[in-house]
PDB file of N, CA, C and O in Angstrom, chain B, residues numbered from 101:
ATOM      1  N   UNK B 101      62.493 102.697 103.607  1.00  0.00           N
ATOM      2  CA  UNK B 101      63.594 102.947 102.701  1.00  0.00           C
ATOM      3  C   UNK B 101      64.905 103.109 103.464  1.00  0.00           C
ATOM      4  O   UNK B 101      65.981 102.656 103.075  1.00  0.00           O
ATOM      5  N   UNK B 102      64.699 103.837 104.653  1.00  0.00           N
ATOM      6  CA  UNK B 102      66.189 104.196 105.185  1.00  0.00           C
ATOM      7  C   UNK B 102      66.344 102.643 106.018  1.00  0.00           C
ATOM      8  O   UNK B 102      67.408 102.506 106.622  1.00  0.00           O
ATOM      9  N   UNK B 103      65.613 101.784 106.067  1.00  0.00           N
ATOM     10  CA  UNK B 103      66.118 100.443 106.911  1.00  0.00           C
ATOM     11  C   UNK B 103      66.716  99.699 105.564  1.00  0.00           C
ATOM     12  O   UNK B 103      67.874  99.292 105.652  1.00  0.00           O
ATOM     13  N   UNK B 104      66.178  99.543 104.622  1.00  0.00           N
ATOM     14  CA  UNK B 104      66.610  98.646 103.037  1.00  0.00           C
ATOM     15  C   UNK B 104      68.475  99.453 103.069  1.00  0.00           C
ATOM     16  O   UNK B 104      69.458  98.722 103.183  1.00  0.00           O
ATOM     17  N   UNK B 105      68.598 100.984 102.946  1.00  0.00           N
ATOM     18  CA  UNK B 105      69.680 101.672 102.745  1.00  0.00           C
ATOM     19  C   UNK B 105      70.609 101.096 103.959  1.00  0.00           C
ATOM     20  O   UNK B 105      71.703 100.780 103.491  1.00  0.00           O
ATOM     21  N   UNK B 106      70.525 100.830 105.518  1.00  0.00           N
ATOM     22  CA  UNK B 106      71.078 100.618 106.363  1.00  0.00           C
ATOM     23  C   UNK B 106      71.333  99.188 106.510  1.00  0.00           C
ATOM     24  O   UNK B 106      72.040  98.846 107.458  1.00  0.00           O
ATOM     25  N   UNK B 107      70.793  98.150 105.589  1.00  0.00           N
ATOM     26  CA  UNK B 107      70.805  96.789 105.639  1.00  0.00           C
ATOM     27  C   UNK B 107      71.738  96.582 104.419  1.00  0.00           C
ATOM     28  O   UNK B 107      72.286  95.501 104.201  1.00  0.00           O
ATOM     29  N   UNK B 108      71.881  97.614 103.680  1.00  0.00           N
ATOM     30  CA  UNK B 108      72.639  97.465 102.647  1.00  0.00           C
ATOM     31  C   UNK B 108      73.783  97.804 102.489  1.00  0.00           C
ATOM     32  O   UNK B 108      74.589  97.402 101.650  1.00  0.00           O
ATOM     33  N   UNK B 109      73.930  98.712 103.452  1.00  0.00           N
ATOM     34  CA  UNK B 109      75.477  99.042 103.935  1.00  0.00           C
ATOM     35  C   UNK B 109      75.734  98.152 104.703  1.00  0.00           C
ATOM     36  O   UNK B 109      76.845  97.756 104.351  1.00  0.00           O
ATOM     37  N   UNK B 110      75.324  97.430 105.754  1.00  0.00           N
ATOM     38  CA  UNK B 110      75.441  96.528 107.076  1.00  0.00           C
ATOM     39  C   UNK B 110      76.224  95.508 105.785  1.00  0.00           C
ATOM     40  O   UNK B 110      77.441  95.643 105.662  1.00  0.00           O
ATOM     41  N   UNK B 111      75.788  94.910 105.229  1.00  0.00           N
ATOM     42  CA  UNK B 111      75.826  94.175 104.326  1.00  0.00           C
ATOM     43  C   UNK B 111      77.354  93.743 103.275  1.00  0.00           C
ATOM     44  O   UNK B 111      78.028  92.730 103.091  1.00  0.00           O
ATOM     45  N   UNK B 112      77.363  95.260 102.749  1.00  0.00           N
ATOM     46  CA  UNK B 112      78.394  95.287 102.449  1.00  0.00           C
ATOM     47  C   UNK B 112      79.820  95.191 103.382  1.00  0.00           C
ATOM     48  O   UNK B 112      80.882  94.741 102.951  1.00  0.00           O
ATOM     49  N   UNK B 113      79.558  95.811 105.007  1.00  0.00           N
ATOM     50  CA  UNK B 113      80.744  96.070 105.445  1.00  0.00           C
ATOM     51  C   UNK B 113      81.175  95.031 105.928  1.00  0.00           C
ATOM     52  O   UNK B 113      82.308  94.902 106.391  1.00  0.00           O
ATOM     53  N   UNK B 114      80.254  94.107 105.872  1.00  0.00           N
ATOM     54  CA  UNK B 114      80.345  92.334 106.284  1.00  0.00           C
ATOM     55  C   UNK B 114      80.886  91.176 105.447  1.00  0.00           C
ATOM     56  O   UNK B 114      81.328  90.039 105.614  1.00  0.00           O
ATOM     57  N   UNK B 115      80.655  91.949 104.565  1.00  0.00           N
ATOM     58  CA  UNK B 115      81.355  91.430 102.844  1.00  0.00           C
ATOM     59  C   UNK B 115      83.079  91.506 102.894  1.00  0.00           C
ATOM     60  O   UNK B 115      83.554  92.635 102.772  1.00  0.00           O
ATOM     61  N   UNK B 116      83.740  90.708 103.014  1.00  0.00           N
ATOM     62  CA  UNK B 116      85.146  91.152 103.318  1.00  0.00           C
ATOM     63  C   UNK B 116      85.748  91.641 102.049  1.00  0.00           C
ATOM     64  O   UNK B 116      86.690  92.379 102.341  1.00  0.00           O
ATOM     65  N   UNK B 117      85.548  91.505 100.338  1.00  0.00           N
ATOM     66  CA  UNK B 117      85.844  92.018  99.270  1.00  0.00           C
ATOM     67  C   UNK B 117      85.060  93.871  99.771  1.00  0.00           C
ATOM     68  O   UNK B 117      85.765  94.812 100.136  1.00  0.00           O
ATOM     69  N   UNK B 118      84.051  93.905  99.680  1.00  0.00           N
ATOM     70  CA  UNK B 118      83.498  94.929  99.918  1.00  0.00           C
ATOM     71  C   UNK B 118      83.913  96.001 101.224  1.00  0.00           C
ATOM     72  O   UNK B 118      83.840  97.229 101.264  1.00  0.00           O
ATOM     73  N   UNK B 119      84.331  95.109 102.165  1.00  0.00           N
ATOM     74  CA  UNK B 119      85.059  96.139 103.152  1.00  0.00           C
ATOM     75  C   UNK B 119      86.477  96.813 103.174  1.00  0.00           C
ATOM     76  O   UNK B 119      86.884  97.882 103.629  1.00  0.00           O
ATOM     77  N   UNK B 120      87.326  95.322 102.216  1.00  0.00           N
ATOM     78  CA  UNK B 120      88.282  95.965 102.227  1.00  0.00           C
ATOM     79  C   UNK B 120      88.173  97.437 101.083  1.00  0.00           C
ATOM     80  O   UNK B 120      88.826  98.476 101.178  1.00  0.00           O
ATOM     81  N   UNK B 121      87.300  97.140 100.205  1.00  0.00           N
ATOM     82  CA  UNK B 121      87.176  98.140  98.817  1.00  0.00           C
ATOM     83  C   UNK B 121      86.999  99.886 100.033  1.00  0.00           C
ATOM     84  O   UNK B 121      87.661 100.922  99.975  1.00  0.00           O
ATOM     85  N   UNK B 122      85.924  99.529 100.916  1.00  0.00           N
ATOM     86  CA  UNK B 122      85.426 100.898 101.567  1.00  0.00           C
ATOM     87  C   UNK B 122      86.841 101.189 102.421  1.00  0.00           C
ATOM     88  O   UNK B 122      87.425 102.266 102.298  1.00  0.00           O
ATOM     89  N   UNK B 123      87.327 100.138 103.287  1.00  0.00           N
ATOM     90  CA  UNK B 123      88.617 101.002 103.715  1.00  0.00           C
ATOM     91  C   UNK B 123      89.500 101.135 103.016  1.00  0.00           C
ATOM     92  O   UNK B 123      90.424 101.742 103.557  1.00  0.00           O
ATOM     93  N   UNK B 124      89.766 100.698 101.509  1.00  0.00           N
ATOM     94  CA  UNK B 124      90.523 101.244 100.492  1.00  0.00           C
ATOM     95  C   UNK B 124      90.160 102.677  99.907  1.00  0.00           C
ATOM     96  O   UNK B 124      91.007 103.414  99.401  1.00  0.00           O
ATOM     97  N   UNK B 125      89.136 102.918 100.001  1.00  0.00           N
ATOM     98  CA  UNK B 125      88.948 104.407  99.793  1.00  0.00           C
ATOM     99  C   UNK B 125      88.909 105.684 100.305  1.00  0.00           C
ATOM    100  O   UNK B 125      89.307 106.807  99.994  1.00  0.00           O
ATOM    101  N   UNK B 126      88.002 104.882 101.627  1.00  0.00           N
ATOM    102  CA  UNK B 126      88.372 106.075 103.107  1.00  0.00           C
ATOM    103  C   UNK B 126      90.039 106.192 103.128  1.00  0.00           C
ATOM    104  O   UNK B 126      90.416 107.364 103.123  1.00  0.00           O
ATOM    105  N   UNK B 127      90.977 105.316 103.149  1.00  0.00           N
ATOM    106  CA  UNK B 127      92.647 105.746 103.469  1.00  0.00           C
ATOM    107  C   UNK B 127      92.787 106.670 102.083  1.00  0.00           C
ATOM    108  O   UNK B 127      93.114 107.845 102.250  1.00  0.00           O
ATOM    109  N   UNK B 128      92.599 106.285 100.985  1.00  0.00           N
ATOM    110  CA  UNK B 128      92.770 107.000  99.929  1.00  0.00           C
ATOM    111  C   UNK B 128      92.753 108.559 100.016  1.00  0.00           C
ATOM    112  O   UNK B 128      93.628 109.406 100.188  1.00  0.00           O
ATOM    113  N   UNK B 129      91.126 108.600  99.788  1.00  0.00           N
ATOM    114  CA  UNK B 129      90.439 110.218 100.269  1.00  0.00           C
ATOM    115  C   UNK B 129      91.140 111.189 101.679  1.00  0.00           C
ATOM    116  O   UNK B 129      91.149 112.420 101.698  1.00  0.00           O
ATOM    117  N   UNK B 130      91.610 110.429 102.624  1.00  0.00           N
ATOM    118  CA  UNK B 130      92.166 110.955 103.756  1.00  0.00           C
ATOM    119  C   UNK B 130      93.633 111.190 102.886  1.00  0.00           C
ATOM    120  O   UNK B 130      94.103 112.322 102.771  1.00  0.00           O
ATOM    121  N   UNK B 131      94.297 109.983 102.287  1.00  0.00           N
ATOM    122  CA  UNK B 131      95.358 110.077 101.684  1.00  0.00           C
ATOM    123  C   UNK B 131      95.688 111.484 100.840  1.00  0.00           C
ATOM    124  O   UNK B 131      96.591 112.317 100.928  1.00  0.00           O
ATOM    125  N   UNK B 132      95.151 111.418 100.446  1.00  0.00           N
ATOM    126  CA  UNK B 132      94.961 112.729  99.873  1.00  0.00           C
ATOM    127  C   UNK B 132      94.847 114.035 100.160  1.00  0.00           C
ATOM    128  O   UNK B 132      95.436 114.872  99.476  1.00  0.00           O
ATOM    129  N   UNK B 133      94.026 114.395 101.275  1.00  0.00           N
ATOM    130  CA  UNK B 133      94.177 115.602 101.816  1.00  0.00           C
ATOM    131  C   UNK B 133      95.693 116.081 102.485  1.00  0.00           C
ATOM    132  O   UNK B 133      96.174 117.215 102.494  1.00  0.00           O
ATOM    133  N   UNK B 134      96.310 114.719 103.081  1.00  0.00           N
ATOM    134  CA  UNK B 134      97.328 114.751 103.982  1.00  0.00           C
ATOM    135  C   UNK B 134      98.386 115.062 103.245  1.00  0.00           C
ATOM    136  O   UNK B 134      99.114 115.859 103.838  1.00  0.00           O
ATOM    137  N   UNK B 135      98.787 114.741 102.139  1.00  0.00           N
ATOM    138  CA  UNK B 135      99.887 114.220 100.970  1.00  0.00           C
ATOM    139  C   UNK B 135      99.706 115.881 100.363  1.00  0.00           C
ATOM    140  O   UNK B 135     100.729 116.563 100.439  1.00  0.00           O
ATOM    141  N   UNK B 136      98.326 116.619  99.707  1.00  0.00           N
ATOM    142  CA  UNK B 136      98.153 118.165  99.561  1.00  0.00           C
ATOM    143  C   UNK B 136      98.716 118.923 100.527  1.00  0.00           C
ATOM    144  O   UNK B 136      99.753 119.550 100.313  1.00  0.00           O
ATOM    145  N   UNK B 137      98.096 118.942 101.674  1.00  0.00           N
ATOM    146  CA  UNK B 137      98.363 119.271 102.673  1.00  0.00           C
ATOM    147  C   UNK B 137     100.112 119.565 103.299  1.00  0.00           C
ATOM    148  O   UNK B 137     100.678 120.620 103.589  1.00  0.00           O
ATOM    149  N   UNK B 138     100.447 118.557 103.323  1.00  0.00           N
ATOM    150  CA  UNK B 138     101.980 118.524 103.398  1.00  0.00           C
ATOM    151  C   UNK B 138     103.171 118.956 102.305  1.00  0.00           C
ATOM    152  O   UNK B 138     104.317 119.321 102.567  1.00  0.00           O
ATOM    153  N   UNK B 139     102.701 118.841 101.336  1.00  0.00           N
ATOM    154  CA  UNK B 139     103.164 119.297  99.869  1.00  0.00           C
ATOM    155  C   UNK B 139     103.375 121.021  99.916  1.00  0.00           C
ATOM    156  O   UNK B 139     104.406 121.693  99.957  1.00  0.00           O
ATOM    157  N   UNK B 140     102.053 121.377  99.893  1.00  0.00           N
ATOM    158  CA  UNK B 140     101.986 122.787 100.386  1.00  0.00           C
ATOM    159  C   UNK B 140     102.483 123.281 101.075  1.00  0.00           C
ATOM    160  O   UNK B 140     102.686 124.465 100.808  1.00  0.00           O
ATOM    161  N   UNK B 141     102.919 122.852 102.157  1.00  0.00           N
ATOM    162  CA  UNK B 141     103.651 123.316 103.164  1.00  0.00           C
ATOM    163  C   UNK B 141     104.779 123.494 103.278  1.00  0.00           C
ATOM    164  O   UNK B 141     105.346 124.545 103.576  1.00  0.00           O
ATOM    165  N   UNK B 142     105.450 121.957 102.935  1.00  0.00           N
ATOM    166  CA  UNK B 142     106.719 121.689 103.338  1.00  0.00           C
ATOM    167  C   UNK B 142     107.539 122.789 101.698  1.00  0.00           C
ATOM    168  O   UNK B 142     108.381 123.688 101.713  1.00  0.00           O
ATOM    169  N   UNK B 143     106.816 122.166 100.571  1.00  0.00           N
ATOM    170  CA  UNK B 143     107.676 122.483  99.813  1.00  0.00           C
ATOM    171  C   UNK B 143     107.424 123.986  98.775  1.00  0.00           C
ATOM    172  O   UNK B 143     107.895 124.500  97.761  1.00  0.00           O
ATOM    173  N   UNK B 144     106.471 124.213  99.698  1.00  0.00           N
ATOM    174  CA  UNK B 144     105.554 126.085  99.321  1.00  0.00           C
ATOM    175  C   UNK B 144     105.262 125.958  97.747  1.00  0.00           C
ATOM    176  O   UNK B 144     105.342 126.987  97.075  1.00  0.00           O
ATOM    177  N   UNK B 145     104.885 124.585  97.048  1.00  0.00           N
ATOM    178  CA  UNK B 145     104.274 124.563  95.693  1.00  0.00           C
ATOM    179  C   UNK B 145     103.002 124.966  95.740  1.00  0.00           C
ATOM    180  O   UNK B 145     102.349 125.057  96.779  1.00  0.00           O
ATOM    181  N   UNK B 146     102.503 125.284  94.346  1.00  0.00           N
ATOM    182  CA  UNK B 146     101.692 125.643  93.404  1.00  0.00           C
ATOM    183  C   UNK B 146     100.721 124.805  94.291  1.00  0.00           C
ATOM    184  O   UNK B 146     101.075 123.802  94.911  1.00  0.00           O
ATOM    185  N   UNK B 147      98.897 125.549  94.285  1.00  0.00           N
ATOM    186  CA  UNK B 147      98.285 124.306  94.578  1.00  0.00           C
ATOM    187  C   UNK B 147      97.881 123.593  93.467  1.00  0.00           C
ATOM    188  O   UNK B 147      97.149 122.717  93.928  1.00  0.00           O
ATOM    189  N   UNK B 148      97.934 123.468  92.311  1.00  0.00           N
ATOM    190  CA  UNK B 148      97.591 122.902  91.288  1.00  0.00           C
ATOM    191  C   UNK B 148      98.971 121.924  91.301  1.00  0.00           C
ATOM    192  O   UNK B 148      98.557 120.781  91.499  1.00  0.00           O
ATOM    193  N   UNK B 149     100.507 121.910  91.165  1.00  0.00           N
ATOM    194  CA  UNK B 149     101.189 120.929  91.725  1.00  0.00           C
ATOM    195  C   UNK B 149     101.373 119.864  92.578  1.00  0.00           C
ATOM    196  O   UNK B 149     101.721 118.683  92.538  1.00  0.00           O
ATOM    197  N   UNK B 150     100.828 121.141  93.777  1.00  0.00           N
ATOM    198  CA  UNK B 150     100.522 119.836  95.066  1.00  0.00           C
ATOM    199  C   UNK B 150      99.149 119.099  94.894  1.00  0.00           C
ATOM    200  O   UNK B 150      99.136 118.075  95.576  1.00  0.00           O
ATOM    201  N   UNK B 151      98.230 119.260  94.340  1.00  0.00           N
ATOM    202  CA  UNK B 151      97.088 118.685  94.195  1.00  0.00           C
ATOM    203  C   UNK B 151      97.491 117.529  93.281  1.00  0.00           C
ATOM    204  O   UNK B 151      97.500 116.385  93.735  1.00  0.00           O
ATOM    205  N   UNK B 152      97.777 117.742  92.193  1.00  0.00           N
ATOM    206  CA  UNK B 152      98.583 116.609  91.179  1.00  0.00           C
ATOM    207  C   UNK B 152      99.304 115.406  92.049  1.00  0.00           C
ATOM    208  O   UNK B 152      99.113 114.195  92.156  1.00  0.00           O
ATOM    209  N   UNK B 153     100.142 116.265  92.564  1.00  0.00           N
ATOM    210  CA  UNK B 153     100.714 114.951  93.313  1.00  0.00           C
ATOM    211  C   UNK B 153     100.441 114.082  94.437  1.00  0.00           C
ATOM    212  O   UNK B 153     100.918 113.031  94.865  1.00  0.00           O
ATOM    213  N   UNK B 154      99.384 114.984  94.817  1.00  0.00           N
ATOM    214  CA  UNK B 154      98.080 114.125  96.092  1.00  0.00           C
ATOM    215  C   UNK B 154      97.366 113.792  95.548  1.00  0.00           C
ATOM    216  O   UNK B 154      96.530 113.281  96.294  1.00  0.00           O
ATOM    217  N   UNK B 155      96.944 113.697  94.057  1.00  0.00           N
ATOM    218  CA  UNK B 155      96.180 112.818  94.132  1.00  0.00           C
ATOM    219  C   UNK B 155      96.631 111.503  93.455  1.00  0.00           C
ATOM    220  O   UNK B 155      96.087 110.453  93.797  1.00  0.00           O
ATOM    221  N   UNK B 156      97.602 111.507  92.509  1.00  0.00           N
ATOM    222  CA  UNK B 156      98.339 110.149  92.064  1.00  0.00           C
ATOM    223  C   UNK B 156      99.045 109.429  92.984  1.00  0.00           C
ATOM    224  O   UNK B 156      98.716 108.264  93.206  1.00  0.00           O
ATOM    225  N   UNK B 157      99.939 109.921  93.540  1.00  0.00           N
ATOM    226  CA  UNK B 157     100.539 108.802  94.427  1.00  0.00           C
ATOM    227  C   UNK B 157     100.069 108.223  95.769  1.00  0.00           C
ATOM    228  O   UNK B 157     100.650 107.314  96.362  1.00  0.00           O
ATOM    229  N   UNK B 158      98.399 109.153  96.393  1.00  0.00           N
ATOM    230  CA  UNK B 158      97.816 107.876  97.365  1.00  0.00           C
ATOM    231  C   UNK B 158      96.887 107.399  96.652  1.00  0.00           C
ATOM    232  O   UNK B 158      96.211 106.595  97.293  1.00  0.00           O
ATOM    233  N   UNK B 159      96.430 107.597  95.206  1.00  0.00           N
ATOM    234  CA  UNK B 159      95.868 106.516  94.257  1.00  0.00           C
ATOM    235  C   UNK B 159      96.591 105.501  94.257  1.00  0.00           C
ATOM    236  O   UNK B 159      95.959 104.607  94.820  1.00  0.00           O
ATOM    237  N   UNK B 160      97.972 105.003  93.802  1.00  0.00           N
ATOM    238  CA  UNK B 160      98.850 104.229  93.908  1.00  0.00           C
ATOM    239  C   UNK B 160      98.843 103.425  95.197  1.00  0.00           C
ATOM    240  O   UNK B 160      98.532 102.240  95.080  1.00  0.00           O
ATOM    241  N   UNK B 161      99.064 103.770  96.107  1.00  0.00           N
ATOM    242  CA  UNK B 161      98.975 103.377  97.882  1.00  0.00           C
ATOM    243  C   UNK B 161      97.950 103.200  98.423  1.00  0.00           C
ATOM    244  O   UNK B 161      97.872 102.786  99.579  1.00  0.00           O
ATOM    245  N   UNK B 162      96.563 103.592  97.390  1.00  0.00           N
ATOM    246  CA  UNK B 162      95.192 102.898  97.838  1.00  0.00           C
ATOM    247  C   UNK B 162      95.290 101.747  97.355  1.00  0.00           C
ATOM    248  O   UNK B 162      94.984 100.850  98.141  1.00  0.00           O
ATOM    249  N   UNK B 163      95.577 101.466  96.437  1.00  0.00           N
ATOM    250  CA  UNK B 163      95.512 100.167  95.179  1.00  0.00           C
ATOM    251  C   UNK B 163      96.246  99.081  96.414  1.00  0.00           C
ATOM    252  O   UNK B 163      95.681  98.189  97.046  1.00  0.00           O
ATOM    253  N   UNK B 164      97.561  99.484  96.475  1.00  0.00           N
ATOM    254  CA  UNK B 164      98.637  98.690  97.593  1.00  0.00           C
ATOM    255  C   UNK B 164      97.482  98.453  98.327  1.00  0.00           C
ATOM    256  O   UNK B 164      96.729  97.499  98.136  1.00  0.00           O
ATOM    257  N   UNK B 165      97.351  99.249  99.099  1.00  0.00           N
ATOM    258  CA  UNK B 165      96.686  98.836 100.756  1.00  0.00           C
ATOM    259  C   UNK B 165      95.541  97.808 100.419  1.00  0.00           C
ATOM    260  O   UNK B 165      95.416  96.694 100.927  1.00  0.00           O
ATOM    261  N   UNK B 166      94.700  98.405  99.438  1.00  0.00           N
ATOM    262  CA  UNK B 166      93.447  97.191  99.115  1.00  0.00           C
ATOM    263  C   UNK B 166      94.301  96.051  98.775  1.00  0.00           C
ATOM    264  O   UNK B 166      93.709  95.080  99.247  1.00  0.00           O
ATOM    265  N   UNK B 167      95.342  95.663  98.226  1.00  0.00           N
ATOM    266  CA  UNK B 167      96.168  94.598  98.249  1.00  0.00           C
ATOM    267  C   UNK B 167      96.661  93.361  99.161  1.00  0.00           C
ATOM    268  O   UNK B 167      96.889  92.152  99.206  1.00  0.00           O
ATOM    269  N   UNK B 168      96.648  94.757  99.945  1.00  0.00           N
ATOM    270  CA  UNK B 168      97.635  94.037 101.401  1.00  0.00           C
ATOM    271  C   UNK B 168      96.791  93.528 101.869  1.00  0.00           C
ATOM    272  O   UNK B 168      96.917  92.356 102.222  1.00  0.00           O
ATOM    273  N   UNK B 169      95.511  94.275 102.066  1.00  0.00           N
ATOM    274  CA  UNK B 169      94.497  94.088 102.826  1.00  0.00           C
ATOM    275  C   UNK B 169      93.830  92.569 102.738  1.00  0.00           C
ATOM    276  O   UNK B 169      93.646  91.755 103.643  1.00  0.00           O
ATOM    277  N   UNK B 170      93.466  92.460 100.977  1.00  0.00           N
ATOM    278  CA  UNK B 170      93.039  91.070 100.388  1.00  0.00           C
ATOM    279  C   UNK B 170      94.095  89.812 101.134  1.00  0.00           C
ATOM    280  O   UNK B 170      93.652  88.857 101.773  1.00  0.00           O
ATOM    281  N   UNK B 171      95.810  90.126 100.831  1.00  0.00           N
ATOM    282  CA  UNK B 171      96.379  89.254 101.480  1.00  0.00           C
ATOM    283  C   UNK B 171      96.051  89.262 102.726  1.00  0.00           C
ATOM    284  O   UNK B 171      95.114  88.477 102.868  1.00  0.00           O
ATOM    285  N   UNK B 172      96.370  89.797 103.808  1.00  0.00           N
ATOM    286  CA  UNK B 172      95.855  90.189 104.937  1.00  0.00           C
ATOM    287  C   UNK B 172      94.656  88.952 105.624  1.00  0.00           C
ATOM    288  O   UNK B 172      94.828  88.166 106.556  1.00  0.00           O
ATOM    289  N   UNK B 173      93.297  89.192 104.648  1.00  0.00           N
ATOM    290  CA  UNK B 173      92.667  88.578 105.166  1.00  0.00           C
ATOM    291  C   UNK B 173      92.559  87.030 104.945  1.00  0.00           C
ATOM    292  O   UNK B 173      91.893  86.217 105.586  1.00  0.00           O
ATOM    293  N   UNK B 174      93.385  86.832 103.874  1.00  0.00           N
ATOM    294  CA  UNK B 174      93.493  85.499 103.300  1.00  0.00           C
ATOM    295  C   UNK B 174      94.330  84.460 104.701  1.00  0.00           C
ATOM    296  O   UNK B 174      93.897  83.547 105.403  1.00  0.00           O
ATOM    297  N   UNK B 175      95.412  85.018 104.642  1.00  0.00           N
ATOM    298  CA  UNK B 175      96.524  84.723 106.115  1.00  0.00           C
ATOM    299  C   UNK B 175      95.725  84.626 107.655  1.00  0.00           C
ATOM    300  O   UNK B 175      96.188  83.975 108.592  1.00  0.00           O
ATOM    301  N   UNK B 176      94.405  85.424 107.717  1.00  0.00           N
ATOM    302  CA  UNK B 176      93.986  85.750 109.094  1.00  0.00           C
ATOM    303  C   UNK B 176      93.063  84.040 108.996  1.00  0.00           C
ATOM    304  O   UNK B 176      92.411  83.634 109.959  1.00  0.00           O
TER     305      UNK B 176
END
């Protein structure tokens, strides 16, 4: 079972629709902590504010990047 699970990820990350989707989400999820993170800080908001706004606008900039990315590989 764990070789079927590891052939199936192998699989996907080889998939260039499918890879760009996984590094569209890993930047996202990171996106997000960083964007909270900095919010909080810089501008001493609410965490329910700063959370709001970390999580919509690197939703937005995941979408982009999986974008770029598709062009990206089209050009390579």
């Amino acid at each position: 079972m764990a070789l079927f699970k590891k052939n199936i990820i192998k699989s996907l990350k080889e998939t260039t629709v499918a890879g760009s989707i996984i590094r569209a989400i890993i930047y996202t999820i990171g996106h997000i902590i960083i964007a909270m993170t900095c919010n909080r800080i810089i501008t001493n908001t609410s965490f329910e504010l700063a959370a709001l706004d970390a999580i919509i606008e690197p939703i937005i900039n995941g979408v982009w990047f999986f974008m770029l990315d598709r062009l990206w590989l089209k050009k390579k």
